[in-house]
N, C-alpha and C positions, 0 to 999 in steps of 0.2 A: 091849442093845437098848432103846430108849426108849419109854415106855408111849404117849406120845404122840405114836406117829410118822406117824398116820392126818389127824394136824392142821398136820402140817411144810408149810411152804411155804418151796421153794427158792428162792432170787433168783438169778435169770442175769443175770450182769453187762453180758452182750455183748446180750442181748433187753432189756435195760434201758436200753442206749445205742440203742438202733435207736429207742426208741419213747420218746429224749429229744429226737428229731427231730421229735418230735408240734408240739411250740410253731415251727417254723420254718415250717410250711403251715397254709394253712385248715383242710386238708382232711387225716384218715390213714385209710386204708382197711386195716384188721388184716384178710385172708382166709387162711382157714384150716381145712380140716374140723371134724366133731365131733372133741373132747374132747383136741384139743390144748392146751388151757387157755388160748387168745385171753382170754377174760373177767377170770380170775385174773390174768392178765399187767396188763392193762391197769388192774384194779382197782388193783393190789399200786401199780404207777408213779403212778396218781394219787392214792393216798393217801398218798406218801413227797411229795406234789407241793406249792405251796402255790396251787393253783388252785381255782377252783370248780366244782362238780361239779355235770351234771344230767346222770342218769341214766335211759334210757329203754329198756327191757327188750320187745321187740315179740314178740307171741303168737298173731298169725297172718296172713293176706295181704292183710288188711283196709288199703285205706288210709284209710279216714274213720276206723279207730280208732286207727294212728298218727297220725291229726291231731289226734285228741282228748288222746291223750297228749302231744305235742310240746305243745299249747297248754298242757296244765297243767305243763309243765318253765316256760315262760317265765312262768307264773301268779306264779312265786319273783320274777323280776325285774323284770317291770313289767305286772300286772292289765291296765291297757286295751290292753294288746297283745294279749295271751293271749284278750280277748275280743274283741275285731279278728277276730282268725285263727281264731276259734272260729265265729262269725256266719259269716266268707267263707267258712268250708269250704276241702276239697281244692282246690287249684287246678288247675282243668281245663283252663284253657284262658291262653290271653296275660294278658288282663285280669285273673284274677284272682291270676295269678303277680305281676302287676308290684303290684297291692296289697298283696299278701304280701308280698313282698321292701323294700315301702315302709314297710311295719308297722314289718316288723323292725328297717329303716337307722334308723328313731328309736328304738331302744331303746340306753341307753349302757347297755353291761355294768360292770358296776363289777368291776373289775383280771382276771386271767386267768380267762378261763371257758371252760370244757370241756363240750362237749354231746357225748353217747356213746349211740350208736343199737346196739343190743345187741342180738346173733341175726337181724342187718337182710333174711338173704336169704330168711327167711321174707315179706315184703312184696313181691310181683311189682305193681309200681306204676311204669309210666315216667313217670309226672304229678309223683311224691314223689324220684324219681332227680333230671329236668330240674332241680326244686325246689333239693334239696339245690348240683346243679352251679352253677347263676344264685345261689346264698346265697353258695357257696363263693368264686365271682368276684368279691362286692363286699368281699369282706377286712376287713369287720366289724374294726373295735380293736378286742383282747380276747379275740375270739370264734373259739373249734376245735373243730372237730367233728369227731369218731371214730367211723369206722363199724366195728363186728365183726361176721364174716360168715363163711359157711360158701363164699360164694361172689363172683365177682368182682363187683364197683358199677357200675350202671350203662353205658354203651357207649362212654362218654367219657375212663374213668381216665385210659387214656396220655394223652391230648392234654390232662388237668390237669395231671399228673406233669410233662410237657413244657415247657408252662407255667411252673410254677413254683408251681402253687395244692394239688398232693398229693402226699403219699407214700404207697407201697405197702408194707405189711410180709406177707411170705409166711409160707406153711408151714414155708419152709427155719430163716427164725428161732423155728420155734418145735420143732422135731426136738432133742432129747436126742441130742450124742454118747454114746460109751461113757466120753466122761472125766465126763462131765456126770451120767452115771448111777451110777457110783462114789460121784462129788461127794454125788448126792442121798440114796443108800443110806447112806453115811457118814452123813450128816447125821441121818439117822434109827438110827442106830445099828446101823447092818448093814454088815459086811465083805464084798465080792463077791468070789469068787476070779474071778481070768479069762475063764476058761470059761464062767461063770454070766455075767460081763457079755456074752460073745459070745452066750452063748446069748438071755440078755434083748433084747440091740440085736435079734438077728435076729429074734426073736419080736413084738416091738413097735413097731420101727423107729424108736422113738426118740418115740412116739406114748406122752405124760403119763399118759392115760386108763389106759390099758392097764400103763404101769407105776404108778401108783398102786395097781392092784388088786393087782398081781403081790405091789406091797411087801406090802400086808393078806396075801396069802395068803405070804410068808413070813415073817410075825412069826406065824403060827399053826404053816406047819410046818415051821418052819426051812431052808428050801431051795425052788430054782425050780423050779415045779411047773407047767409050763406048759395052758391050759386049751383044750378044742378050740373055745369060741366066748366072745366079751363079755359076752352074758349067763351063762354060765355061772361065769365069773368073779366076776358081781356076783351072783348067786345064791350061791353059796357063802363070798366077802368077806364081802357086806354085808348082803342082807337076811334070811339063814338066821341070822346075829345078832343081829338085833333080838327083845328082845320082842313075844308076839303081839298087845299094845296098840298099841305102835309100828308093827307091821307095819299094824295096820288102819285106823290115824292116815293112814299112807303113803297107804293106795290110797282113802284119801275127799277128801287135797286133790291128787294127782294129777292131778287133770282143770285146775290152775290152774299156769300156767308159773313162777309168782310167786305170794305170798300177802302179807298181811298177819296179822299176831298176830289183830285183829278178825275175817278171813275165816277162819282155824282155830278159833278158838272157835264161829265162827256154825256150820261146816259140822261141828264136833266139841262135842256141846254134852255132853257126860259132864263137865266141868268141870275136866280135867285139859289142855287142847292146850296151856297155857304150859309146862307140865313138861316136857311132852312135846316141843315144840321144841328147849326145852335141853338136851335128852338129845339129839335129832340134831344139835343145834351141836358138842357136844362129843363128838360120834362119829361126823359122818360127814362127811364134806368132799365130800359131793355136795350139800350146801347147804349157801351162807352167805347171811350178812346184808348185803344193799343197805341203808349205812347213809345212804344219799343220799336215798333214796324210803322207807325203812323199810320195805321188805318183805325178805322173803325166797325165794332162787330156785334152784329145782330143778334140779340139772345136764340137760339134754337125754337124756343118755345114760341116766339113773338116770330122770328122768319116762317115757321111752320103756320102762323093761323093769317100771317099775309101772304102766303102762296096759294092756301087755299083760296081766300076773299079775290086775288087776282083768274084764280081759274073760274073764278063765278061770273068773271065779265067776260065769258065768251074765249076763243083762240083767237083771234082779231086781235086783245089786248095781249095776251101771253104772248104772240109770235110777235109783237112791236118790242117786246120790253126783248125777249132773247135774240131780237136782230142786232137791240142794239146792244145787247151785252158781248155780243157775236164782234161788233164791228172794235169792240173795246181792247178785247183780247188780240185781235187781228193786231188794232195798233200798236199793243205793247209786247209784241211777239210771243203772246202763249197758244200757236199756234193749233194745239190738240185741242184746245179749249173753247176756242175759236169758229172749229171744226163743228163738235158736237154740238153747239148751241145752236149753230146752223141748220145742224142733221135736224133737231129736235122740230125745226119749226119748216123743215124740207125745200130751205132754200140751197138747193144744191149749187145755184151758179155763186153764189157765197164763197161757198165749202169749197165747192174746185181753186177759186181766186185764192182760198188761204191755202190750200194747199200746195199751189205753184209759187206764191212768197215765200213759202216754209223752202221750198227744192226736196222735200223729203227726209231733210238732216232730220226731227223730230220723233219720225216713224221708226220706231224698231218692234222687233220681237210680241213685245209686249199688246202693240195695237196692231196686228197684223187682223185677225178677227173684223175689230170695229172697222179698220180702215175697206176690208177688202166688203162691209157689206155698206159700206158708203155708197162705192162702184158700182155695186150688183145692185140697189136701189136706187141707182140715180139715171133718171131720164137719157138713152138714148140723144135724143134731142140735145136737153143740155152737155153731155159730153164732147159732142162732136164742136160744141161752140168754144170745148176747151181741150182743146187737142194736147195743150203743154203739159196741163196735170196730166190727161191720160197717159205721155211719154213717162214722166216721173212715174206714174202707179206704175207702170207696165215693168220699169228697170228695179222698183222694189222688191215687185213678185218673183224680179229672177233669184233677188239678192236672200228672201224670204223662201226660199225653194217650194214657189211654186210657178213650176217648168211648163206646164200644159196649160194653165192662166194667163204665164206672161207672152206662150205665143198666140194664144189666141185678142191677147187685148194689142197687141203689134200690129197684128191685122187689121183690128179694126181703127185701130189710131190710123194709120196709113189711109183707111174710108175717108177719115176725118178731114184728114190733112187736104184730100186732092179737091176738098170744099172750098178751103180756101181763097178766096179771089183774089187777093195782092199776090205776083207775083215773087217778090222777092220774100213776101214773108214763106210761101208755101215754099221755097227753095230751100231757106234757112229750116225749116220745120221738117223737109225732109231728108238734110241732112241728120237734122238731131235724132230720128231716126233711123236711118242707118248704121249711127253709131248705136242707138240702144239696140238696132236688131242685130248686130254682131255677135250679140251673147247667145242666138240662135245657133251659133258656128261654134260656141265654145266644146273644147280649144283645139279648135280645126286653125291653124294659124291663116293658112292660105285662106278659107273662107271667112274668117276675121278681116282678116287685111281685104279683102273682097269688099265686102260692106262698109270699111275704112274708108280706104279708097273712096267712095262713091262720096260720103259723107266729107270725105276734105273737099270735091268738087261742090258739093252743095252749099256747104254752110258761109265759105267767101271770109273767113277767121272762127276767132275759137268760139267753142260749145257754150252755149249759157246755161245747162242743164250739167254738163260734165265737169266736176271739178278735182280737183287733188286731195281730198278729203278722204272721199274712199280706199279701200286698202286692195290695188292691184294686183296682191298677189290671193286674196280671198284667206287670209290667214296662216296660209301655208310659208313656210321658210325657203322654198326652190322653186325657180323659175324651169328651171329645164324639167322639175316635176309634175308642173302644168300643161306643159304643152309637149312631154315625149310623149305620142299618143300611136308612133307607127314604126314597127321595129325597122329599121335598113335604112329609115328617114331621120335623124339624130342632128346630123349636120346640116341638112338642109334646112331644117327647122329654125337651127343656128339661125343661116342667114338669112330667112326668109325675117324671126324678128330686128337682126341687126340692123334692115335696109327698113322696114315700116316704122319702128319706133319713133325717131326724131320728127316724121309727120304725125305720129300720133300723139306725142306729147304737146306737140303745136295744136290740135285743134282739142286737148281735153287739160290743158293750162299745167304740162308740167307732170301727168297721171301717169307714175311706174317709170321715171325717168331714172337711165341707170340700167334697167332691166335687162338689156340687150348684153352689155356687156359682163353681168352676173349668169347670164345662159351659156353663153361664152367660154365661161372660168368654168362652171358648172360640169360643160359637155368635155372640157380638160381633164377636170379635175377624173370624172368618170372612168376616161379610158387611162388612167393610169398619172398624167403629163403635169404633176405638183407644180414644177417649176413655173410654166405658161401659166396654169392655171392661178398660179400667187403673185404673176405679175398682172396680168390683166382682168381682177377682181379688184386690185386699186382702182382702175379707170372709173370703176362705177360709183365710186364714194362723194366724189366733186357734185356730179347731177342728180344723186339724190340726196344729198344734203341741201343743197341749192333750191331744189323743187320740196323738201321738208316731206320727203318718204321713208317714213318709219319703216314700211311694210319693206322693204328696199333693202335698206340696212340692216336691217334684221338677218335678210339672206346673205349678206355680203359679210355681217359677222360670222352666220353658221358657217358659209362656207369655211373662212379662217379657222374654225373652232376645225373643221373637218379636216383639214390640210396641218394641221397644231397637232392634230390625233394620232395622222400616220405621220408626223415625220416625231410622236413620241414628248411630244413635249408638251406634257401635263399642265407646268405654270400658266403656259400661254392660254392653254383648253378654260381654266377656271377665270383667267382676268379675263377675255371674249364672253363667258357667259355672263361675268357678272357686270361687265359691260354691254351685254342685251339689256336686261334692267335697270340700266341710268340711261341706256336711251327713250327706255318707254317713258320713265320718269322725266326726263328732261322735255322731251316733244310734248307729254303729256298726252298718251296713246294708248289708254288701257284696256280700249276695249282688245288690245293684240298682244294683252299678256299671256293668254294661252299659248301661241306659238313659242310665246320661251320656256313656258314648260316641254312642249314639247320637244325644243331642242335639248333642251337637258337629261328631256328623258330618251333622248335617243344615247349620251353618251354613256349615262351611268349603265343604261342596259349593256353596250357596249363594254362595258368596262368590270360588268356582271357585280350590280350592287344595286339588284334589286328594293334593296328598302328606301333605297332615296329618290326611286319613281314615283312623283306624285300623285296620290291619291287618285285622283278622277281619271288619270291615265293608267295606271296599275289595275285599276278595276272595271277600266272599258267603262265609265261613264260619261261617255259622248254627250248625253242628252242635258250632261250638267254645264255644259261649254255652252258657247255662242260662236262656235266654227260656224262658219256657212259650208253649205255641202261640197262645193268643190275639196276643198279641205279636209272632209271624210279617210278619202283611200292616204293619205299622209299621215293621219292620227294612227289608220290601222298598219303601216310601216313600224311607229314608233311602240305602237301595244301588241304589236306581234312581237316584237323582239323583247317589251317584257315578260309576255308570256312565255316566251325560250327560255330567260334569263331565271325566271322561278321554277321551272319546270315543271310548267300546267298543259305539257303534251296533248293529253285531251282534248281539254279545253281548247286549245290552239286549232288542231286540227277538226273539232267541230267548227269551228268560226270558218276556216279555211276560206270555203263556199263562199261565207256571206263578204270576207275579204273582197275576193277576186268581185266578185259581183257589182260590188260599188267600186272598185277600180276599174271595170269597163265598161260603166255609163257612159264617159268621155270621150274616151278611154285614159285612164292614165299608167302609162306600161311600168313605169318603174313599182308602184303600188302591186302591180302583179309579178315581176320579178322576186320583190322582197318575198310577199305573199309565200311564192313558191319554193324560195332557199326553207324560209322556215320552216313549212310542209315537210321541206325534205328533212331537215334536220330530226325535227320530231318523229314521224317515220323510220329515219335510222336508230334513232334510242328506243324505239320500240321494237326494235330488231325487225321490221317489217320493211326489208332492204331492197325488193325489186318497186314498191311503193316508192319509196325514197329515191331511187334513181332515176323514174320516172318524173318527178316534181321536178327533179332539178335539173331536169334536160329540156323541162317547159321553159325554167328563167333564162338555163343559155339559148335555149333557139331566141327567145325574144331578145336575150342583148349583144350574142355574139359579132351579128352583123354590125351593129356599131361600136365594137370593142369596150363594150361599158365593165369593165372590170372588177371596177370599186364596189359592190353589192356583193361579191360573191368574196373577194379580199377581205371584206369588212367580216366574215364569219368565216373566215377562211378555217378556225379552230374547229369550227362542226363540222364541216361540210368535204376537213381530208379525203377520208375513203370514198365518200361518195365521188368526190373529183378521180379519184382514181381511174375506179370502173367506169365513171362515163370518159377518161381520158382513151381508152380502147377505143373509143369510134373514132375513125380517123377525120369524121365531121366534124366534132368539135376538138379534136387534139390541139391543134393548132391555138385556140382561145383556153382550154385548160392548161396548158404548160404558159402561158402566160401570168394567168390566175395564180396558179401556182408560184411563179417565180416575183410575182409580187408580193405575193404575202410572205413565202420565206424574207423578204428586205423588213415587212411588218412584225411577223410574229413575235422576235424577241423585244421589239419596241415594246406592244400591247402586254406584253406579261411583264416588263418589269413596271408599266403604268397602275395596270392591276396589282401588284405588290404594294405600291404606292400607294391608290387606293384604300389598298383593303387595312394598310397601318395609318392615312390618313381618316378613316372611318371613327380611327377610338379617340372616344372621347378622354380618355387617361392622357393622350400627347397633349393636351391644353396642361396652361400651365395654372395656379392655384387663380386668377383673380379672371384670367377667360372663362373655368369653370363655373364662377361666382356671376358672371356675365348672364353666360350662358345657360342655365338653372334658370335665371330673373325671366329672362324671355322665354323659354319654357314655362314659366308661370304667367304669361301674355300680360307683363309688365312692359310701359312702349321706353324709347331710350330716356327717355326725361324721367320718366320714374325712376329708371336704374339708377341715374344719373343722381336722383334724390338718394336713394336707399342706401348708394356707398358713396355720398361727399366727393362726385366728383363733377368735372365740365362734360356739358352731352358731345361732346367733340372727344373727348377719352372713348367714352362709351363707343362712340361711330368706328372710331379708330379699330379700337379691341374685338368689335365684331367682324371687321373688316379681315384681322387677321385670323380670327377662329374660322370665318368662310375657307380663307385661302387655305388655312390647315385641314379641314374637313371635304375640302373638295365641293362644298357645298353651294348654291347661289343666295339664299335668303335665312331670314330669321322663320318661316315656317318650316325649311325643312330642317334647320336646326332645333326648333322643338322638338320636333317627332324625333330625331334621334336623342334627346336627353331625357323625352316622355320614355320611350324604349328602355335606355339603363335605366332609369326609375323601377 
């Protein structure tokens, strides 16, 4: 009998040929219960492989922490990917799938690479399934991905399998016949009579786990000793063997699926955890060493009956072992992770401490729920001793729209604060507060700058809670969008932010710098005045490039894109747009790739080409973005005007209500302007003409007074006759014959852009090898592929798509599928 037969690892020849079929699909999906040895299998074949390995081991249902993991697999093969996909976050919705998947098409793997999602059906995520299915379809050279799982993948497998994008490996390949179990006993130095193999098959059904143990318990008592349950098997195998050091090693990293050598020292500081690992390498084969990620990982089977054994010693020991797993995460900034191990054992003054290190970057969407019943379960008491995190929670909840939460936790932060006994701290602390209660005032500019104000005198320099990270403009593309909130007041507004800004970028490090003078351009650009308006829209380029605001630049492109529109000049309109997405790409800023959809889809509706409104904007799905709600009455600017452009009348004017509604929360006027033109429009095509005159005497009362011209120019094509008859009132004549006589300087721009357009739309103007292109990427082939398929350099490819955008009028490779899915 071999002393080392607890370390034997049998090779199946025929589980080994099943799963050489890994390199012939994208995509292999191992399902398989627990402790069929899927992992070993699959370890064993890629380390006999010469492929490359990332390895990613998943630990609970979290998907924002498989995305954290997935980004540090591809951290190995190309950094600004890995922080690409890291910034985007989960992909939630269309838009930020197709950035993810565009991340990835430019990553060249260098020769076979293996990515291996390990214990996958612990992740109930259909946003990370879709993900995987859309990755699996562009066929990456190089690039396989293997899922192991306790359970089938996603809703789609067969129709991959189908396809030709996956293979399935079952249970069935992973079941020991009785010759198999001979084979393995042999191997280990055990002769099975017959009988014993009958008995073993029936007892374990051919299920690794189970005869692993069995072998342990017959090299102890020489014969099949069969047990009445699992655990008692590994109770009596494995851990009534261990030393009482070992056993107690066991039950303090238990609580981690994985470790590192660093996380067993940290959580085992008696100064022996390296011995002590080495003694379970070489005696227990319910862990080995992930020599790909360098940790090491606990079989499920074996973690599951030492969590139990640890819950039997009371919470005393369970709340020791998850402090300190709590304090382990804190150090290596996993800071959700951190959190929850705290929550579990209800050390809230913890949990506040990680969350004021975190500053809240961590928190999005996704932990909104858990985060906010942290709060709402945590001591009184304790919070008031941590007044920093309450300011963070409280500025979340605004960002999280929840309005009646965040003023109520304001307040009571504020209780907290005047506890304080250091003097200068409770000054600094409440300045930080008045900078978060500002967003009380939003976007009342004067009572902003109110609470501003107060906060410069308090804090004596800048915010340590406020930084330049967050997006000033709340996703939206216009400044003067945000804060036109009072008709007659346009200008004052101007300068009210012209003269607050520069202190406010001082005390929040540089947050929306720029902004002032894009309000500026904005309120120009408005009443008619291109030229001011294209000179002093440069001013704001310097300070927020400087200060690194995406959010900034974005307006300061749309602006250009808008001023490129009226004075007709198309080229310019399509290199601004597709220069909004090289700047996201290059800051690396995706979560505000929706705003360039939406600038896009404001022009093509403009330009009445409806099919090149993307998706989630065409169909009013708000709920599939990650706008924050300020940003609401902006999207319905941009989808009202699709709804014009398709001519879903109806539709439009049932929404009307809910438009207006969410434009004067705020209020935001220009959101109820548009609103209104459109109302009218639709109304006139419905020949329901005193209705229609009526809407559009709403948008000029609200803009007349500040000569805002441009909204009603911008459709000036609809909205002729109705201008007409309301030009009779000699109220508004004066602002209609203006109206009027700017858009005659427009109109014939706008139609022969639209002619442009509508011959830049066909795909027949490419010429035979763009077509060739074009078709590849419609088939969600990424440029490296193409680049393989026709023998050329991925820099040709860049190039030739670069000029099919510019001929199509188009910004990306998704909306040039949809128009070549279309001719299809």
């Amino acid at each position: 009998m071999r002393t080392d037969a607890a370390r034997i690892i049998y090779k199946r020849k025929q589980l080994n040929q099943v799963l050489e079929g890994s390199w012939e699909y994208p995509l292999t999906v191992v399902e398989a219960p627990m402790g069929y040895g899927k992992t070993t299998a699959v370890k064993e074949f890629l380390k006999n492989s010469d492929a490359r390995v990332l390895w990613q081991t998943l630990a609970d249902s979290s998907a924002s922490g498989f995305w954290r993991g997935f980004c540090r697999l591809l951290k190995q093969i190309d950094e600004r990917c890995a922080a690409g996909l890291a910034e985007l976050g989960v992909p939630t919705d269309s838009v930020f799938m197709d950035a993810a998947l565009e991340l990835i098409g430019s990553v060249e793997f260098p020769g076979k690479t293996a990515i291996v999602f390990d214990d996958y059906h612990l992740l109930t995520s259909k946003d990370i399934d879709q993900f995987i299915e859309r990755l699996v379809k562009t066929a990456l050279p190089n690039l396989y991905i293997i899922i192991v799982s306790r359970a089938a993948f996603g809703e789609n497998t067969t129709e991959l399998a189908l396809k030709g994008f996956c293979q399935v490996i079952g249970k069935n390949s992973f079941e020991f016949t009785q010759n198999e179990i001979v084979a393995y006993y042999k191997l280990c130095g055990i002769r099975l009579r017959d009988e014993e193999v009958a008995e073993l098959y029936a007892y374990t059904e051919g299920w690794v786990s189970a005869l692993y143990l069995s072998l342990l318990n017959f090299v102890r008592e020489g014969r099949v000793e069969l047990q009445a349950s699992l655990a008692e098997l590994i109770e009596k195998t494995v851990y009534r063997q261990c030393p009482e050091t070992v056993k107690e090693f066991l039950l303090t990293i238990c609580v981690f699926d994985s470790f590192t050598l660093a996380q067993a020292k940290a959580m085992w500081p008696q100064g022996n955890a390296e011995a002590l690992v080495r003694y379970l390498m070489a005696n227990n084969a319910f862990i080995k060493f992930d020599r790909y990620n360098k940790t090491y990982h606990v079989h499920n089977i074996f973690t599951g009956y030492l969590r139990e054994q640890m819950e039997r010693q009371g919470p005393e020991r369970r709340q020791s072992v998850l402090r300190a797993a709590g304090s382990w995460y804190v150090g290596s900034g996993d800071y959700v992770y951190a959190m929850d191990c705290f929550y579990q054992v209800g050390d809230y003054d913890q949990l506040l401490l990680a969350f004021e290190m975190d500053n809240g970057h961590s928190i999005n969407i996704e932990h909104k729920e858990r985060v906010t019943q942290y709060f709402s379960e945590c001591p009184e008491e304790t919070k008031s001793k941590h007044p920093v995190a309450c300011l963070i929670y409280a500025r979340k909840l605004f960002m999280l729209d929840e309005r009646e939460k965040y003023v109520e936790e304001c307040q009571k932060v504020g209780e907290y604060i005047e506890e304080v006994r250091d003097e200068k701290t409770r000054s600094h602390l409440l300045g930080e507060l008045e900078l978060t209660k500002s967003f009380t005032r939003y976007n009342d500019l004067w009572g902003m700058v109110e609470h501003q104000a107060k906060a410069y005198a308090l804090l004596e320099g800048p915010s340590k809670l406020f930084d330049n990270k967050s997006f000033f403009t709340f996703c939206t593309s216009s400044i003067l969008y945000m804060f036109y909130r009072q008709s007659g007041m346009a200008e004052d507004a101007v300068k009210c932010l012209t003269e607050f800004m520069p202190r406010y970028c001082l005390i929040t490090s540089g947050h929306g710098a720029g902004a002032e003078y894009v309000m500026q351009a904005e309120w120009l650009f408005q009443r008619g005045d291109f030229e001011n308006a294209g000179i002093i829209i440069y001013k704001a380029i310097q300070p927020a490039r400087a200060n690194r605001q995406i959010a900034i630049l974005l307006c300061i492109l749309f602006l250009q894109i808008r001023l490129a529109f009226v004075g007709g000049d198309l080229p310019a309109v399509w290199k601004r747009l597709r220069q909004m997405r090289a700047e996201v790409e290059e800051y690396g800023q995706y979560q505000i790739v929706h705003t360039v959809d939406m600038c896009e889809g404001f022009i093509y509706a403009h330009l009445s080409q409806a099919r090149k409104i993307t998706a989630w904007i065409a169909d009013g799905n708000l709920q599939e973005s990650r706008l924050y709600f300020p940003a609401h009455a902006f999207f319905n600017i941009v989808y009202g005007k699709a709804l014009l452009t398709s001519e879903q009348y109806l539709k439009l004017l049932g929404l009307t209500g809910q438009f207006l509604d969410v434009a004067g929360i705020f209020p935001n006027l220009l959101g109820q302007v548009y609103t209104n033109i459109y109302a009218a429009v639709a109304y006139h095509r419905l020949k329901r003409h005193q209705e229609a005159k009526e809407a559009l005497r709403q948008a000029v009362a609200i803009a007349a007074s500040d000569q805002f011209i441009m909204p009603f120019v911008e459709n000036g094509d609809e909205i002729g006759p109705i201008l007409d008859e309301l030009e009779k009132d000699e109220y508004y004549a004066e602002f209609v014959a203006g109206v009027k006589a700017a858009y005659a300087a427009f109109a014939p721009k706008l139609a022969a852009m639209r002619a442009v357009g509508q011959y830049g739309d066909a795909v027949d103007s490419l010429t035979p090898r763009e077509r060739e292109v074009a078709w590849l990427v419609a088939d969600g082939l990424s440029n490296q592929a193409i680049a393989k398929e026709l023998i050329v350099e991925e820099t040709t490819v860049k190039k030739t798509l670069q000029n099919i955008y510019a001929k199509l009028g188009i910004g990306g490779r998704t909306m040039l599928a949809r128009l070549i899915i279309e001719q299809k």
